[in-house]
py3Dmol code that shows the C-alpha trace and the ligand (Angstrom):
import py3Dmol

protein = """\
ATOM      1  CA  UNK A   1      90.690  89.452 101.915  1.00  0.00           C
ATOM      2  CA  UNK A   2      93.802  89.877 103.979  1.00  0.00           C
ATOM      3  CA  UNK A   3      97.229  89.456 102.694  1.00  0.00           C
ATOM      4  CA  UNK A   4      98.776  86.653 104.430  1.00  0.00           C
ATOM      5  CA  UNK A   5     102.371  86.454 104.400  1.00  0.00           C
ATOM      6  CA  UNK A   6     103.863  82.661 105.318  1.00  0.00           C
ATOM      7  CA  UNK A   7     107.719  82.194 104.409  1.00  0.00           C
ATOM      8  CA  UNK A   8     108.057  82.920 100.792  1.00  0.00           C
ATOM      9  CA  UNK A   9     104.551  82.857  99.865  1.00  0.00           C
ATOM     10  CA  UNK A  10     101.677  85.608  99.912  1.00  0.00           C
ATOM     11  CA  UNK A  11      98.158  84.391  99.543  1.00  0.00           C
ATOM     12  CA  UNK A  12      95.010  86.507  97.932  1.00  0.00           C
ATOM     13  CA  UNK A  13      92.320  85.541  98.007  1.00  0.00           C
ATOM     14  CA  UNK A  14      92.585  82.297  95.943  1.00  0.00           C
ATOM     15  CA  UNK A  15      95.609  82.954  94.424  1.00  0.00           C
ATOM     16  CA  UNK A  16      98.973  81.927  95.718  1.00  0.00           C
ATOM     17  CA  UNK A  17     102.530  84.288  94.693  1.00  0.00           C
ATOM     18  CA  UNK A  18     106.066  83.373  95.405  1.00  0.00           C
ATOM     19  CA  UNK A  19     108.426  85.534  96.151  1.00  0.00           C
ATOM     20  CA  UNK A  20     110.354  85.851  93.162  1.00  0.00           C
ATOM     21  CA  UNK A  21     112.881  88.316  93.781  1.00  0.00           C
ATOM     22  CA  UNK A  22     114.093  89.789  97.542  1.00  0.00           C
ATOM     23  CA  UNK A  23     114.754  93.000  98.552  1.00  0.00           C
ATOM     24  CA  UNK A  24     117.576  92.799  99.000  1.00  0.00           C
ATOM     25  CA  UNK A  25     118.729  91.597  95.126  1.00  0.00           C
ATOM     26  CA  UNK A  26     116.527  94.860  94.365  1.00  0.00           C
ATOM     27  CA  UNK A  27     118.178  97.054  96.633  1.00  0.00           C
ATOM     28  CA  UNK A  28     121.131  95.974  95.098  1.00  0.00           C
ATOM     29  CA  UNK A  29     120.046  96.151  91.262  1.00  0.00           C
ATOM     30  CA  UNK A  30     118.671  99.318  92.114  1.00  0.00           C
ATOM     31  CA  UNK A  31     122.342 100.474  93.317  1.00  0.00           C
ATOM     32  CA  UNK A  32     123.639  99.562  89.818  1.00  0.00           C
ATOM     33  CA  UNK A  33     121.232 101.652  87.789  1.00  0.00           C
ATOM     34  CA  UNK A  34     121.522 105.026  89.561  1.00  0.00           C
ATOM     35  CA  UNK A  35     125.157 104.871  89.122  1.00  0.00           C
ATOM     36  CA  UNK A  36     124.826 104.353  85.467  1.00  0.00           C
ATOM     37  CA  UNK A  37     121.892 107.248  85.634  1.00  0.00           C
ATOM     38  CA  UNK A  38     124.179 109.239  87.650  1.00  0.00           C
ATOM     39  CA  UNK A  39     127.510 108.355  85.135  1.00  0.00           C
ATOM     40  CA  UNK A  40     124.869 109.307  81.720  1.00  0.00           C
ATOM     41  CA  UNK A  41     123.476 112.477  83.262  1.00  0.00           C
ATOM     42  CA  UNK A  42     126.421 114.244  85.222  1.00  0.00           C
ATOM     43  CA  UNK A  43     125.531 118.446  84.756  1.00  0.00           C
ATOM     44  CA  UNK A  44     122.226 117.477  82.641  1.00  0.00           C
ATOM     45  CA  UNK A  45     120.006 118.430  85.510  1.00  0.00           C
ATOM     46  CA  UNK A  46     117.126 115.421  84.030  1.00  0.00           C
ATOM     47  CA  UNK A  47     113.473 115.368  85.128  1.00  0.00           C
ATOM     48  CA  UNK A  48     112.077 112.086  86.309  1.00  0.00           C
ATOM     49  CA  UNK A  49     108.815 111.451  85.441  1.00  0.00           C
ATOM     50  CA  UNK A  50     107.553 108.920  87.245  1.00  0.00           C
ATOM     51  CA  UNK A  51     104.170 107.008  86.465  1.00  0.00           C
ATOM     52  CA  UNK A  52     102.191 106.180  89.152  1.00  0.00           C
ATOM     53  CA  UNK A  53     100.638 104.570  90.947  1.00  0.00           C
ATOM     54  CA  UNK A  54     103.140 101.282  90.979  1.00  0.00           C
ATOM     55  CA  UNK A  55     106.134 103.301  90.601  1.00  0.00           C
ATOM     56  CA  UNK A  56     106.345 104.796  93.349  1.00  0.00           C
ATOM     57  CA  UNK A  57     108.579 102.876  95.409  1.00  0.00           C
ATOM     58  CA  UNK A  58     110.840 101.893  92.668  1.00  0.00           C
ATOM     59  CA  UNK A  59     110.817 106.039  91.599  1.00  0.00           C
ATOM     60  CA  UNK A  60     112.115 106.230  95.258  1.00  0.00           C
ATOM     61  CA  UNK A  61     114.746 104.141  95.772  1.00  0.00           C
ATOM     62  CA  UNK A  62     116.000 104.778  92.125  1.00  0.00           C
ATOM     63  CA  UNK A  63     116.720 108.676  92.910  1.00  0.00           C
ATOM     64  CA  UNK A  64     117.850 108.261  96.435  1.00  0.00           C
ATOM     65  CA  UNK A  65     120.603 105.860  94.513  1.00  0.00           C
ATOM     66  CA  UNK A  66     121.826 108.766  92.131  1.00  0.00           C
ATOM     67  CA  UNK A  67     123.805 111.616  92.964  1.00  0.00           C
ATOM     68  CA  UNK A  68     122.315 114.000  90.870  1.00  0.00           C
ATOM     69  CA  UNK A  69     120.775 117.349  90.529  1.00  0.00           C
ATOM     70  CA  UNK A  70     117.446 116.516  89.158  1.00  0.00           C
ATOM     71  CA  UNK A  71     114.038 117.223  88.968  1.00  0.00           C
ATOM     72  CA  UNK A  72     111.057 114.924  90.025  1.00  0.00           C
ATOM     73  CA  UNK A  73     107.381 114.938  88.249  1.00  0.00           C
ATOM     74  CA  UNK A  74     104.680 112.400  88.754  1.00  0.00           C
ATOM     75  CA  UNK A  75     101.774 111.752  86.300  1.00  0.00           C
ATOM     76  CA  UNK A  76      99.588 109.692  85.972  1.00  0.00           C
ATOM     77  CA  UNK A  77      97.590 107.454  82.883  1.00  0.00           C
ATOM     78  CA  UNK A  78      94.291 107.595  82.291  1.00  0.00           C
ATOM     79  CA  UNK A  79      92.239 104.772  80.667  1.00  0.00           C
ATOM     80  CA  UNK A  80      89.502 105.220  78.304  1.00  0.00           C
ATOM     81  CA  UNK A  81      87.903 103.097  75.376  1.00  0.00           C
ATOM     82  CA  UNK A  82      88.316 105.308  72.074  1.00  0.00           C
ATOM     83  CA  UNK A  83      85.077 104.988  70.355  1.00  0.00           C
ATOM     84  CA  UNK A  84      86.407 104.671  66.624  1.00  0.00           C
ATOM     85  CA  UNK A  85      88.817 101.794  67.568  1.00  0.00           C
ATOM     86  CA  UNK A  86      88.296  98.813  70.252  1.00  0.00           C
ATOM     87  CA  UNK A  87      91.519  99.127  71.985  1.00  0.00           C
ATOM     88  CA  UNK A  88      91.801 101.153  75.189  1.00  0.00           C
ATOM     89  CA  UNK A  89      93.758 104.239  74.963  1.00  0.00           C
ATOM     90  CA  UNK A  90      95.779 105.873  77.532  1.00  0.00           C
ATOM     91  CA  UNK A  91      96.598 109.503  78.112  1.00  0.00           C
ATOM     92  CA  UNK A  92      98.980 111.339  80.616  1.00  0.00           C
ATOM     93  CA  UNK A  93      97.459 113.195  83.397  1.00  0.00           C
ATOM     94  CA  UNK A  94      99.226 116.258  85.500  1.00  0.00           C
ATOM     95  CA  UNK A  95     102.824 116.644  83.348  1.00  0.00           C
ATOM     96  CA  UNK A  96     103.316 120.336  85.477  1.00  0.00           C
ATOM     97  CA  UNK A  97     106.507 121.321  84.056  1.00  0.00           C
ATOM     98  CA  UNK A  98     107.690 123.001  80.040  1.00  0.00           C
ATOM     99  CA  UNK A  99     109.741 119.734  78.880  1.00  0.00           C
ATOM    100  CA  UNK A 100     111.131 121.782  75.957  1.00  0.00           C
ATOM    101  CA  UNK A 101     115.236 121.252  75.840  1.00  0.00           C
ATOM    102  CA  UNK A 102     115.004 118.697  79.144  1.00  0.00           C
ATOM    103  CA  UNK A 103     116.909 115.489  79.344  1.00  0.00           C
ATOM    104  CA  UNK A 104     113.544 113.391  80.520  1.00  0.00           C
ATOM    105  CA  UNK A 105     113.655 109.907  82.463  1.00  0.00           C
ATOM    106  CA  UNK A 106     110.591 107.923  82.575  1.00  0.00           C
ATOM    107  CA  UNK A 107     110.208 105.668  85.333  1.00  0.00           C
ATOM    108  CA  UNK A 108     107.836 103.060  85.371  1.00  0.00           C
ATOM    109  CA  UNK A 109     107.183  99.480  87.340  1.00  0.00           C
ATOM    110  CA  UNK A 110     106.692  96.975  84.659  1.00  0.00           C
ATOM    111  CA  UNK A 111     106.966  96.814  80.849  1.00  0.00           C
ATOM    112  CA  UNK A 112     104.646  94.535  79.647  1.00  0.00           C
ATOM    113  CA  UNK A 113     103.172  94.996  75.661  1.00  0.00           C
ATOM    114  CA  UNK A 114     104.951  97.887  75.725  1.00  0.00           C
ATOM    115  CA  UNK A 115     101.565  99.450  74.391  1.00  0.00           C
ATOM    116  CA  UNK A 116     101.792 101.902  77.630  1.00  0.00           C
ATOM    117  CA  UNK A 117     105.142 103.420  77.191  1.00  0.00           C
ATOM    118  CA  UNK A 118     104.853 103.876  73.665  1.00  0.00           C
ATOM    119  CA  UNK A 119     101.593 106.468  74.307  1.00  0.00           C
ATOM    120  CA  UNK A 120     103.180 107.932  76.522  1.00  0.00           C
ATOM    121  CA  UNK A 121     106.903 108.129  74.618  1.00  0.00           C
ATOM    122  CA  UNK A 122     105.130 109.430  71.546  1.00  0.00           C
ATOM    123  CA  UNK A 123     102.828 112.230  73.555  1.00  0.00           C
ATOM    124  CA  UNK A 124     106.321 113.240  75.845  1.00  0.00           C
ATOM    125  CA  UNK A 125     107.980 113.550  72.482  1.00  0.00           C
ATOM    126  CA  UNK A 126     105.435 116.251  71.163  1.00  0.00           C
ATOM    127  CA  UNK A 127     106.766 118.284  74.002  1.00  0.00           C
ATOM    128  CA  UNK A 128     110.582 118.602  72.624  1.00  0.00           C
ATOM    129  CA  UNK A 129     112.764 117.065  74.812  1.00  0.00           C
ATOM    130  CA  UNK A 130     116.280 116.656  74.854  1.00  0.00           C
ATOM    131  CA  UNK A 131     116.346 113.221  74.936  1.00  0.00           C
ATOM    132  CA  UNK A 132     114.017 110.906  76.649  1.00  0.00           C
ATOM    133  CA  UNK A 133     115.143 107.285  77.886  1.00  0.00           C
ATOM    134  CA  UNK A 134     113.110 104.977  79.912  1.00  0.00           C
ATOM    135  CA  UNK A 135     114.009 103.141  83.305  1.00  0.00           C
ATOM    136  CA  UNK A 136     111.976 100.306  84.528  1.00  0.00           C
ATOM    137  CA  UNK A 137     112.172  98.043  87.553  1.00  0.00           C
ATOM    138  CA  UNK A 138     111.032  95.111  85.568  1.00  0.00           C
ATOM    139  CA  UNK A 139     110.387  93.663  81.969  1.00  0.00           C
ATOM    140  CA  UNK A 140     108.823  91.180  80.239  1.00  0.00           C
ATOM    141  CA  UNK A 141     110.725  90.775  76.902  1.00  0.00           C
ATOM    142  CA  UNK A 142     108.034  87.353  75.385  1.00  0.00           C
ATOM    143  CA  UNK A 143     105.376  89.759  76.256  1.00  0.00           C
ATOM    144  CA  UNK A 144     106.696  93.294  73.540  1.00  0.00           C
ATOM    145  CA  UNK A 145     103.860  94.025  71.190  1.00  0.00           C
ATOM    146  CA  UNK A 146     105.940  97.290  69.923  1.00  0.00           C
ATOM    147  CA  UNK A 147     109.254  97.893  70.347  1.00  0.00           C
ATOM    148  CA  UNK A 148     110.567 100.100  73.563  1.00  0.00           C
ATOM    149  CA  UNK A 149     114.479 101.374  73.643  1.00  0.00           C
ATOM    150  CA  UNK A 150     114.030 101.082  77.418  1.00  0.00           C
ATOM    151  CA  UNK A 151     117.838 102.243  78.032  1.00  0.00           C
ATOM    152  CA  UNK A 152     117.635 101.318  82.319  1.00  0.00           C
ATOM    153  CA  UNK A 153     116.059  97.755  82.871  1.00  0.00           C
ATOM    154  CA  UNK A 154     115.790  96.242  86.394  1.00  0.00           C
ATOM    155  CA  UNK A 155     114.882  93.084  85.950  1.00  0.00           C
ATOM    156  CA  UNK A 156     113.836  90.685  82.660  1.00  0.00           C
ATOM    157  CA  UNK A 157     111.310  88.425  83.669  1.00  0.00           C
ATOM    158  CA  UNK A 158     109.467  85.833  82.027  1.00  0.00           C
ATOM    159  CA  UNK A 159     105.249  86.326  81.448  1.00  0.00           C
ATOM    160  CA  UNK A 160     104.002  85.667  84.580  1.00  0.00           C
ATOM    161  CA  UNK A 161     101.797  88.559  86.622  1.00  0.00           C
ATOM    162  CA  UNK A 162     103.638  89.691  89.945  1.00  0.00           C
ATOM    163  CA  UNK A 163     102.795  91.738  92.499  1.00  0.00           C
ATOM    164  CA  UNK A 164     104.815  93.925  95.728  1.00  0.00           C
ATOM    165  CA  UNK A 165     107.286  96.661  95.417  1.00  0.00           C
ATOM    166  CA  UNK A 166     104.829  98.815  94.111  1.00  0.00           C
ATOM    167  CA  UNK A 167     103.170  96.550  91.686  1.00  0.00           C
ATOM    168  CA  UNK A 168      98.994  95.872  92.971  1.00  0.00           C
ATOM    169  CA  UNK A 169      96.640  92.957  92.255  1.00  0.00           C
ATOM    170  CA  UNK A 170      93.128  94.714  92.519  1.00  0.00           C
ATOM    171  CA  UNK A 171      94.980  97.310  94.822  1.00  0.00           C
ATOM    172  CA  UNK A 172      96.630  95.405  97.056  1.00  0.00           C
ATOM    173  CA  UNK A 173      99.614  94.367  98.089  1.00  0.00           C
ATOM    174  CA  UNK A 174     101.916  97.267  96.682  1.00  0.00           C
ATOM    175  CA  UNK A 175     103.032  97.809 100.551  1.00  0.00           C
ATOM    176  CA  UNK A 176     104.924  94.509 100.127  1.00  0.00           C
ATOM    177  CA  UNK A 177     108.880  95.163 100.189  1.00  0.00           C
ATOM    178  CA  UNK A 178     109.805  92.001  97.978  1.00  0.00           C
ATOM    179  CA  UNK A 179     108.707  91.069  94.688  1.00  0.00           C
ATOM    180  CA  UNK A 180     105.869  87.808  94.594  1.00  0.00           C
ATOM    181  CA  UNK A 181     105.456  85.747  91.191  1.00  0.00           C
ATOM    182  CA  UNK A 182     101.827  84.043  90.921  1.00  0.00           C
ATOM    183  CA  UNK A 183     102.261  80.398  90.892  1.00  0.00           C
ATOM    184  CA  UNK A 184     100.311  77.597  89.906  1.00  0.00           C
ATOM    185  CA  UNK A 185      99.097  76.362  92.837  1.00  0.00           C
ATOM    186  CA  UNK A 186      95.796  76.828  94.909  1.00  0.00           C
ATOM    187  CA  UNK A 187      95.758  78.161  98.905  1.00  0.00           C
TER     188      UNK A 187
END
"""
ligand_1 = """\
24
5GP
P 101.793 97.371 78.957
O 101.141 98.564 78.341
O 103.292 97.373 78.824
O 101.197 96.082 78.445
O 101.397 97.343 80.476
C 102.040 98.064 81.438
C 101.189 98.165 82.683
O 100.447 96.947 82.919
C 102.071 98.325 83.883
O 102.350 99.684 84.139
C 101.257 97.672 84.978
O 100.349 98.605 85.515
C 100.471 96.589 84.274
N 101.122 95.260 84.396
C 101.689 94.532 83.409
N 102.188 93.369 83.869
C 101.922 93.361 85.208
C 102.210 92.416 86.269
O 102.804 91.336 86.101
N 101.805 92.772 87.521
C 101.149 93.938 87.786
N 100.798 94.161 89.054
N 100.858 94.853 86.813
C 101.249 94.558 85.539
"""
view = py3Dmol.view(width=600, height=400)
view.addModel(protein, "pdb")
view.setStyle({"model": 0}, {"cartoon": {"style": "trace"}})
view.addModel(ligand_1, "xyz")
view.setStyle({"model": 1}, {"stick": {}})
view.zoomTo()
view.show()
């Protein structure tokens, strides 16, 4: 189904998003938090690991806004049911670098349980970092299962799904530059 884009709506399929925040209150957010990265990590020379696929754009817009030396790695989580317990467990894919000593940043779209960035705090600590702190473009505090010391925060938002900026429905619609909240209403 094509993404139609009319004023301050984007319609899939059936279901109808608002935009919820512009890019141009991101760009500026976005601003703020890589000069506090940039302040926190002067001469620290950190690695950014950045989860993908939905935080891409955020992962690139956040280091173009520091002025840093730093290092950039992209992994990836993969999905699978464990077979002694009914929850879905996720485990990092294609971390190419020793982490040992490193000041690590996570990057990641969208906090939601929290579930996610635990795994993948808990396996990241196993490999001795430094430190490790956590920047996210958004997140949804009603929505914390376990809690996440997620020291760079975009954006709280309340518990509603949203798409754009990096962040898919079924795939599509990460291309879109502003931020969409599903609403309510039918197309
Ligand atoms: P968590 O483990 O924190 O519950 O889920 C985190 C992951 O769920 C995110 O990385 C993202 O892929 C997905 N997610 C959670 N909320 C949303 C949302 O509102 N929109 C989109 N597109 N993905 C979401």
């Amino acid at each position: 189904m094509k993404i139609q884009d009319r004023d301050q709506q984007v319609y899939i399929g059936e279901r109808v998003f608002t935009k919820y925040l512009s890019r141009d209150t991101i760009k500026a957010r976005i601003l703020e938090l890589g000069r506090d990265i940039s302040l926190d990590y002067q001469d620290k020379f950190p690695v950014f690991i950045v989860v993908l696929n939905g935080a891409f754009m955020f992962a690139a817009d956040l280091v173009r806004a520091t002025a840093l030396e730093c290092q950039l790695e992209f992994v990836k989580l993969a999905s699978y049911e464990d077979i002694r317990s009914t929850g879905t467990v996720k485990k990092i894919l294609g971390i190419p670098v020793p982490l040992e000593d490193r000041h690590v940043i996570i990057v990641e779209d969208i906090i939601d349980t929290g579930r996610t960035m635990s795994t993948m705090m808990e396996e990241l600590r196993s490999m001795k970092p430094a430190s490790i702190s956590v920047a996210t473009m958004l997140l949804k505090p009603e929505c914390l299962e376990v809690s996440i010391d997620s020291t760079y925060v975009g954006f709280e938002i309340p518990d509603a799904f949203v798409i754009g900026y990096g962040l898919d429905l079924d795939g599509k619609a990460r291309n879109l530059a502003d931020i969409y909240q599903l609403s309510n209403e039918k197309a």
